[in-house]
C-alpha positions in Angstrom: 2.9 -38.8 -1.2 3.8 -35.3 -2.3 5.8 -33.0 -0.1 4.9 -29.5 -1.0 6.8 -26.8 0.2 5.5 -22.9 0.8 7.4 -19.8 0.4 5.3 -17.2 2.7 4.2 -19.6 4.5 3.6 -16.7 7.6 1.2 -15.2 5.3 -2.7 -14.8 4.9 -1.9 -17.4 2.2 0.4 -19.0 3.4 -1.8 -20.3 5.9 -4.6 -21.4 3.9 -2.2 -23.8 1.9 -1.1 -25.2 5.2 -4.8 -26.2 5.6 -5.3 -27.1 2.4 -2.2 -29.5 2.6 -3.6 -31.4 5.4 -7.0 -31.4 4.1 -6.3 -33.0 1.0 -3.7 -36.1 2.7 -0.5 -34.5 1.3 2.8 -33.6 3.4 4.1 -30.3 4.4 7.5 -30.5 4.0 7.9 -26.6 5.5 7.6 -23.0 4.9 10.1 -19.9 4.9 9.3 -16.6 4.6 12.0 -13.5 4.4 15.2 -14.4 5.0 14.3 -17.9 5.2 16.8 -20.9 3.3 15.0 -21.6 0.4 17.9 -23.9 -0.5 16.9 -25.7 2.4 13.6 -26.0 1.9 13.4 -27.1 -2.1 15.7 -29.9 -1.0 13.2 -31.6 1.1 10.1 -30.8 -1.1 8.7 -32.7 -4.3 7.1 -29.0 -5.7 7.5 -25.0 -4.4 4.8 -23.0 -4.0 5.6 -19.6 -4.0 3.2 -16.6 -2.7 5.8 -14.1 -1.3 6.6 -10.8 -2.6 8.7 -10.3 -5.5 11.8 -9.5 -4.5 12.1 -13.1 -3.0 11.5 -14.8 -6.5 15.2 -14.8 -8.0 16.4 -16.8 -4.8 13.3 -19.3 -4.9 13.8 -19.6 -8.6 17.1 -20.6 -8.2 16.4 -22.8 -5.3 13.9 -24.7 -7.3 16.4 -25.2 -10.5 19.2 -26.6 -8.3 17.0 -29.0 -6.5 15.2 -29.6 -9.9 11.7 -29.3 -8.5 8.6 -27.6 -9.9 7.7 -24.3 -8.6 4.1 -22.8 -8.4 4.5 -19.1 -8.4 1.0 -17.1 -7.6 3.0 -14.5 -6.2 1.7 -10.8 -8.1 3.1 -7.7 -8.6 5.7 -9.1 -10.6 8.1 -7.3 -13.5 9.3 -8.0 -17.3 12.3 -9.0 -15.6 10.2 -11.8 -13.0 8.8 -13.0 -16.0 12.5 -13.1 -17.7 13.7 -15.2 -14.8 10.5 -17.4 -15.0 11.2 -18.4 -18.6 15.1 -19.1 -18.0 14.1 -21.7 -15.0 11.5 -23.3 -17.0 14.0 -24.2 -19.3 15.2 -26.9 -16.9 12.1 -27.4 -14.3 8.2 -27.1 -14.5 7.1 -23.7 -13.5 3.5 -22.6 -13.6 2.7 -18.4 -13.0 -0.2 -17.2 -12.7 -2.4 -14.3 -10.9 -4.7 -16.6 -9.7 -5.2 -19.9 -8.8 -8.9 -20.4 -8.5 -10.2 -22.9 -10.6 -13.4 -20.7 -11.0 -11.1 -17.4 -12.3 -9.3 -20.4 -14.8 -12.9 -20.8 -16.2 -13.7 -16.8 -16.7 -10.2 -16.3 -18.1 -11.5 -18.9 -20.4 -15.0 -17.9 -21.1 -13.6 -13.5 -21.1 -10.8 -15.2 -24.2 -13.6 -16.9 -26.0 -16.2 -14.0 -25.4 -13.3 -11.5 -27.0 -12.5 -13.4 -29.6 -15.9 -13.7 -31.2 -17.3 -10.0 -30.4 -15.9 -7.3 -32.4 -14.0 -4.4 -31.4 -17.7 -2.5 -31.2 -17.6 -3.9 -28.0 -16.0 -2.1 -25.2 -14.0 -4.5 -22.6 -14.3 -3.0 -19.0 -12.6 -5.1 -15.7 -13.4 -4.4 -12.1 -12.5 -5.6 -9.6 -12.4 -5.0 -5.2 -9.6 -6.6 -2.7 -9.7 -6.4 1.2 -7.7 -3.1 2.3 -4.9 -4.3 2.5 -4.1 -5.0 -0.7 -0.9 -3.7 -2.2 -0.9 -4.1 -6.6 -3.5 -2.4 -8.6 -4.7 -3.8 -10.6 -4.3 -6.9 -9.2 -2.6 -10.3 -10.5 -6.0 -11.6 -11.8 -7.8 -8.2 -13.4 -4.0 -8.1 -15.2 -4.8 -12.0 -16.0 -8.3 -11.5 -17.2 -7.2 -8.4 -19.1 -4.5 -10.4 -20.9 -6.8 -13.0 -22.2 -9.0 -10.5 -23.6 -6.1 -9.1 -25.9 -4.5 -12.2 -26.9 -8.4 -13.3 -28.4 -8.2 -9.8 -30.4 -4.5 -10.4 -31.3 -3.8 -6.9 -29.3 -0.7 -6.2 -26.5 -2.7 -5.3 -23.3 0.2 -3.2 -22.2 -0.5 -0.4 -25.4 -4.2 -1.4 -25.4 -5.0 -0.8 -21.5 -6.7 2.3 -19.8 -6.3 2.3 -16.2 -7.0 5.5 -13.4 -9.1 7.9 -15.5 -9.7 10.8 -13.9 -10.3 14.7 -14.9 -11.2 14.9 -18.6 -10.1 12.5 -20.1 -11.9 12.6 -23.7 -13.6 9.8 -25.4 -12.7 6.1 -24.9 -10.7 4.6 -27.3 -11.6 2.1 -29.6 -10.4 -1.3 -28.8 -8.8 -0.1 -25.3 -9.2 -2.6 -22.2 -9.8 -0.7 -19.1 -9.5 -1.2 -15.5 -10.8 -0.1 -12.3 -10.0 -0.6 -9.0 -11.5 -0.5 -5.7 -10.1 -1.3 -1.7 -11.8 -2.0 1.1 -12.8 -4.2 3.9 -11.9 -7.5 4.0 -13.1 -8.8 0.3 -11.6 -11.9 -0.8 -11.8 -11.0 -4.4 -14.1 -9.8 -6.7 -13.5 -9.5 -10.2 -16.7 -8.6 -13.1 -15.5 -8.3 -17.4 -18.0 -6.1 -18.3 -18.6 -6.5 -22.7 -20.7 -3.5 -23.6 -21.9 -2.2 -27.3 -24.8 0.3 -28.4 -28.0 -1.4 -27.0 -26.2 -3.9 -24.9 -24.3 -5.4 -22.4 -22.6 -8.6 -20.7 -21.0 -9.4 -17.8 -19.1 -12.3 -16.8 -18.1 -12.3 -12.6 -16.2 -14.3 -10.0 -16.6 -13.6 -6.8 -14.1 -15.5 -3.8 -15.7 -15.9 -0.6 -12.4 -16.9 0.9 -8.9 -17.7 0.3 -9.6 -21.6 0.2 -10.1 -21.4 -2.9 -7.6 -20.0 -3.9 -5.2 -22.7 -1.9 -7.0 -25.6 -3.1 -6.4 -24.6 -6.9 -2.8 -24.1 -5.9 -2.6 -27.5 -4.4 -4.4 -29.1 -7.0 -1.7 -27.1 -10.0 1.4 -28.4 -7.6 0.2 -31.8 -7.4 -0.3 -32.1 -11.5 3.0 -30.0 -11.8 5.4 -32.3 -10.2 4.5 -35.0 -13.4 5.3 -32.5 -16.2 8.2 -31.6 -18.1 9.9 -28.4 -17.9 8.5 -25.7 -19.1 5.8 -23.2 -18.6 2.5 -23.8 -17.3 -1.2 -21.8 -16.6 -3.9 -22.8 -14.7 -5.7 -23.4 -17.7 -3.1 -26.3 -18.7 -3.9 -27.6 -15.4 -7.9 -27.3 -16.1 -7.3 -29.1 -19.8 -7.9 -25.7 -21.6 -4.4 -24.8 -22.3 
Protein backbone atom coordinates (compact mmCIF):
# COMPACT_ATOMS: atom_id res chain seq x y z
CA UNK A 1 0.00 0.00 0.00
CA UNK A 2 1.38 3.34 -0.77
CA UNK A 3 2.00 5.92 1.94
CA UNK A 4 1.74 9.32 0.33
CA UNK A 5 2.80 12.16 2.12
CA UNK A 6 1.40 16.09 1.60
CA UNK A 7 3.38 19.18 1.92
CA UNK A 8 0.38 21.89 2.57
CA UNK A 9 -1.49 19.63 3.80
CA UNK A 10 -3.58 22.74 5.83
CA UNK A 11 -4.46 23.98 2.54
CA UNK A 12 -7.57 24.16 0.26
CA UNK A 13 -5.54 21.40 -1.51
CA UNK A 14 -4.18 20.01 0.86
CA UNK A 15 -7.43 18.88 2.00
CA UNK A 16 -8.80 17.53 -0.98
CA UNK A 17 -5.72 14.95 -1.29
CA UNK A 18 -6.56 13.93 2.21
CA UNK A 19 -9.94 12.86 0.78
CA UNK A 20 -8.72 11.61 -2.11
CA UNK A 21 -6.23 9.40 -0.22
CA UNK A 22 -8.87 7.67 1.73
CA UNK A 23 -11.17 7.49 -1.19
CA UNK A 24 -8.94 5.65 -3.29
CA UNK A 25 -7.70 2.81 -0.29
CA UNK A 26 -4.17 4.32 0.04
CA UNK A 27 -2.39 5.48 3.41
CA UNK A 28 -1.72 8.91 4.68
CA UNK A 29 1.37 8.87 6.01
CA UNK A 30 1.08 12.86 7.20
CA UNK A 31 1.17 16.41 6.18
CA UNK A 32 3.36 19.56 7.22
CA UNK A 33 2.84 22.75 6.22
CA UNK A 34 5.30 25.94 7.12
CA UNK A 35 7.78 25.23 9.39
CA UNK A 36 6.89 21.68 9.39
CA UNK A 37 9.88 18.65 9.32
CA UNK A 38 9.80 17.57 5.96
CA UNK A 39 12.72 15.35 6.89
CA UNK A 40 10.37 13.78 9.05
CA UNK A 41 7.73 13.30 6.96
CA UNK A 42 9.65 11.91 3.57
CA UNK A 43 10.99 9.29 5.94
CA UNK A 44 7.78 7.65 6.59
CA UNK A 45 6.23 8.14 3.01
CA UNK A 46 6.60 5.94 -0.20
CA UNK A 47 6.03 9.43 -2.61
CA UNK A 48 5.76 13.52 -1.61
CA UNK A 49 3.33 15.54 -2.84
CA UNK A 50 4.00 18.87 -2.74
CA UNK A 51 1.38 21.90 -3.12
CA UNK A 52 2.90 24.59 -0.87
CA UNK A 53 4.30 27.80 -1.81
CA UNK A 54 7.60 28.19 -3.30
CA UNK A 55 9.79 29.10 -0.96
CA UNK A 56 9.24 25.70 0.86
CA UNK A 57 10.40 23.69 -2.30
CA UNK A 58 14.41 23.68 -1.71
CA UNK A 59 13.81 21.94 1.80
CA UNK A 60 11.10 19.39 0.33
CA UNK A 61 13.40 18.75 -2.50
CA UNK A 62 16.03 17.89 -0.44
CA UNK A 63 13.95 15.94 1.97
CA UNK A 64 12.76 13.86 -0.86
CA UNK A 65 16.55 13.09 -2.32
CA UNK A 66 17.79 12.01 1.16
CA UNK A 67 14.93 9.75 1.73
CA UNK A 68 15.11 8.74 -1.98
CA UNK A 69 11.39 9.08 -2.59
CA UNK A 70 9.47 10.52 -5.53
CA UNK A 71 8.13 13.89 -5.15
CA UNK A 72 4.87 15.31 -6.99
CA UNK A 73 5.33 18.99 -7.09
CA UNK A 74 1.91 20.90 -8.43
CA UNK A 75 3.02 23.76 -6.39
CA UNK A 76 2.87 27.23 -9.08
CA UNK A 77 4.44 30.30 -9.02
CA UNK A 78 7.65 28.79 -9.33
CA UNK A 79 11.20 30.44 -10.74
CA UNK A 80 14.17 29.47 -13.30
CA UNK A 81 15.89 28.64 -10.18
CA UNK A 82 12.68 26.03 -8.80
CA UNK A 83 13.01 24.57 -11.94
CA UNK A 84 17.02 24.39 -11.55
CA UNK A 85 16.56 22.64 -8.24
CA UNK A 86 13.94 20.26 -9.87
CA UNK A 87 16.29 18.97 -12.51
CA UNK A 88 19.31 18.54 -9.98
CA UNK A 89 16.89 16.17 -7.69
CA UNK A 90 15.71 14.27 -10.54
CA UNK A 91 18.94 13.30 -11.15
CA UNK A 92 18.76 10.85 -8.27
CA UNK A 93 14.74 10.45 -7.59
CA UNK A 94 11.43 10.58 -9.71
CA UNK A 95 10.03 14.07 -9.75
CA UNK A 96 7.12 15.03 -11.78
CA UNK A 97 6.11 19.21 -12.09
CA UNK A 98 3.49 20.32 -13.41
CA UNK A 99 0.78 23.37 -13.21
CA UNK A 100 -1.88 21.04 -13.15
CA UNK A 101 -2.86 17.80 -12.36
CA UNK A 102 -6.14 17.28 -13.92
CA UNK A 103 -6.21 14.53 -16.13
CA UNK A 104 -8.81 16.63 -18.30
CA UNK A 105 -6.05 19.82 -18.53
CA UNK A 106 -3.24 16.64 -19.51
CA UNK A 107 -5.69 16.03 -22.46
CA UNK A 108 -6.06 19.93 -23.70
CA UNK A 109 -2.28 20.47 -23.19
CA UNK A 110 -2.31 17.67 -25.53
CA UNK A 111 -4.95 18.42 -28.03
CA UNK A 112 -3.67 22.86 -27.66
CA UNK A 113 0.23 21.05 -28.77
CA UNK A 114 -1.24 19.05 -31.62
CA UNK A 115 -3.68 21.96 -32.70
CA UNK A 116 -0.39 24.33 -32.85
CA UNK A 117 1.63 22.29 -34.43
CA UNK A 118 -0.52 21.75 -37.53
CA UNK A 119 -2.04 25.38 -37.86
CA UNK A 120 0.25 28.02 -39.13
CA UNK A 121 1.44 31.06 -37.59
CA UNK A 122 -1.92 32.77 -39.44
CA UNK A 123 -3.47 31.71 -36.57
CA UNK A 124 -3.45 33.78 -33.45
CA UNK A 125 -3.14 31.67 -30.06
CA UNK A 126 -5.16 33.51 -27.21
CA UNK A 127 -5.42 31.71 -23.30
CA UNK A 128 -7.98 32.68 -20.77
CA UNK A 129 -8.47 31.77 -17.99
CA UNK A 130 -10.60 32.72 -14.31
CA UNK A 131 -9.46 31.53 -10.55
CA UNK A 132 -11.55 32.06 -7.30
CA UNK A 133 -10.33 35.51 -5.61
CA UNK A 134 -8.07 34.40 -3.95
CA UNK A 135 -5.80 33.41 -6.21
CA UNK A 136 -2.21 34.66 -5.91
CA UNK A 137 0.07 33.92 -9.71
CA UNK A 138 -1.23 35.30 -12.89
CA UNK A 139 -1.18 33.77 -15.13
CA UNK A 140 -1.65 30.77 -13.39
CA UNK A 141 0.47 27.37 -13.35
CA UNK A 142 -1.90 25.79 -16.06
CA UNK A 143 -2.54 29.02 -18.62
CA UNK A 144 1.66 29.08 -18.29
CA UNK A 145 1.31 25.08 -19.00
CA UNK A 146 -1.10 25.34 -21.87
CA UNK A 147 0.89 28.36 -23.22
CA UNK A 148 4.07 26.25 -23.16
CA UNK A 149 2.72 23.48 -25.23
CA UNK A 150 1.65 25.75 -27.80
CA UNK A 151 5.30 27.06 -28.45
CA UNK A 152 7.14 23.98 -28.18
CA UNK A 153 4.53 22.63 -31.35
CA UNK A 154 5.75 25.90 -33.26
CA UNK A 155 9.37 25.33 -32.10
CA UNK A 156 9.09 29.05 -30.34
CA UNK A 157 10.29 30.08 -26.45
CA UNK A 158 6.96 31.18 -24.81
CA UNK A 159 8.93 33.51 -22.63
CA UNK A 160 10.03 36.01 -25.94
CA UNK A 161 6.82 34.87 -27.70
CA UNK A 162 4.13 35.76 -24.89
CA UNK A 163 1.80 38.91 -24.52
CA UNK A 164 0.34 39.29 -21.24
CA UNK A 165 -1.56 42.70 -19.54
CA UNK A 166 -2.32 44.84 -22.57
CA UNK A 167 -3.57 47.79 -21.81
CA UNK A 168 -3.51 51.59 -23.28
CA UNK A 169 -2.38 51.49 -26.90
CA UNK A 170 -0.77 48.99 -27.49
CA UNK A 171 -0.51 48.67 -31.45
CA UNK A 172 -1.10 45.74 -33.52
CA UNK A 173 -0.63 42.07 -32.31
CA UNK A 174 2.35 40.48 -33.22
CA UNK A 175 2.68 37.69 -35.42
CA UNK A 176 3.19 34.41 -33.80
CA UNK A 177 2.77 35.99 -30.08
CA UNK A 178 0.86 33.73 -27.45
CA UNK A 179 -1.23 35.92 -25.22
CA UNK A 180 -2.76 35.77 -22.00
CA UNK A 181 -5.57 37.04 -19.98
CA UNK A 182 -6.48 36.92 -16.73
CA UNK A 183 -9.48 37.24 -14.62
CA UNK A 184 -10.38 36.83 -10.49
CA UNK A 185 -13.21 36.29 -8.86
CA UNK A 186 -15.59 34.38 -6.75
CA UNK A 187 -14.93 31.14 -5.91
CA UNK A 188 -14.08 29.48 -9.54
CA UNK A 189 -12.28 26.31 -9.44
CA UNK A 190 -10.55 26.87 -12.75
CA UNK A 191 -11.38 27.83 -16.01
CA UNK A 192 -9.02 27.86 -18.71
CA UNK A 193 -10.37 28.36 -22.93
CA UNK A 194 -7.09 28.30 -25.96
CA UNK A 195 -8.78 30.39 -28.26
CA UNK A 196 -7.04 29.56 -32.22
CA UNK A 197 -8.35 32.40 -34.39
CA UNK A 198 -7.47 33.34 -38.33
CA UNK A 199 -9.39 35.60 -40.95
CA UNK A 200 -12.80 33.90 -41.20
CA UNK A 201 -12.45 31.73 -38.26
CA UNK A 202 -12.03 30.44 -35.01
CA UNK A 203 -11.54 27.54 -32.41
CA UNK A 204 -11.59 27.03 -29.06
CA UNK A 205 -10.52 24.31 -26.97
CA UNK A 206 -11.87 24.65 -22.89
CA UNK A 207 -11.59 22.95 -19.52
CA UNK A 208 -13.54 23.93 -16.97
CA UNK A 209 -12.94 22.40 -13.03
CA UNK A 210 -15.98 22.19 -10.97
CA UNK A 211 -13.89 21.40 -7.94
CA UNK A 212 -10.58 20.68 -6.66
CA UNK A 213 -11.19 16.78 -6.69
CA UNK A 214 -10.09 16.73 -9.70
CA UNK A 215 -7.37 18.14 -9.37
CA UNK A 216 -6.36 15.64 -6.14
CA UNK A 217 -7.37 12.60 -7.89
CA UNK A 218 -4.90 13.26 -10.82
CA UNK A 219 -2.34 13.98 -8.29
CA UNK A 220 -2.94 10.78 -6.54
CA UNK A 221 -3.21 8.86 -9.50
CA UNK A 222 0.62 10.72 -10.92
CA UNK A 223 2.10 9.66 -7.15
CA UNK A 224 0.87 6.33 -7.27
CA UNK A 225 2.58 5.62 -11.02
CA UNK A 226 5.61 7.84 -9.80
CA UNK A 227 6.82 5.71 -7.00
CA UNK A 228 7.63 2.77 -9.92
CA UNK A 229 9.80 4.98 -12.17
CA UNK A 230 13.23 5.79 -12.37
CA UNK A 231 14.64 9.11 -11.69
CA UNK A 232 14.15 11.65 -13.67
CA UNK A 233 11.57 14.08 -14.79
CA UNK A 234 8.13 13.52 -15.35
CA UNK A 235 4.61 15.38 -16.78
CA UNK A 236 1.24 14.48 -16.44
CA UNK A 237 1.28 13.59 -19.90
CA UNK A 238 3.96 10.65 -19.15
CA UNK A 239 1.54 9.63 -16.65
CA UNK A 240 -1.57 9.71 -19.26
CA UNK A 241 0.81 7.61 -21.97
CA UNK A 242 1.28 10.83 -24.07
CA UNK A 243 4.69 11.78 -23.06
Amino acid sequence: MTHIGIIGSEGRMGAALCDVVAEAGLTHAGGIDRGGDASALAASSDVLVDFSVPDALEATLDAAVAAGIPIVIGTTGLTERHHWLIDEAARTIPVLQTGNTSMGVTMLAALVRQAAARLGEDWDIEIVEMHHRHKVDAPSGTALLLGEAAAEARGTDLASQSERGRDGHTGARERGAIGFASLRGGSVAGDHDVIFATEGERITLSHHAESRAIFARGAVRAAVWLTGQAAGRYTMEDVLGLG
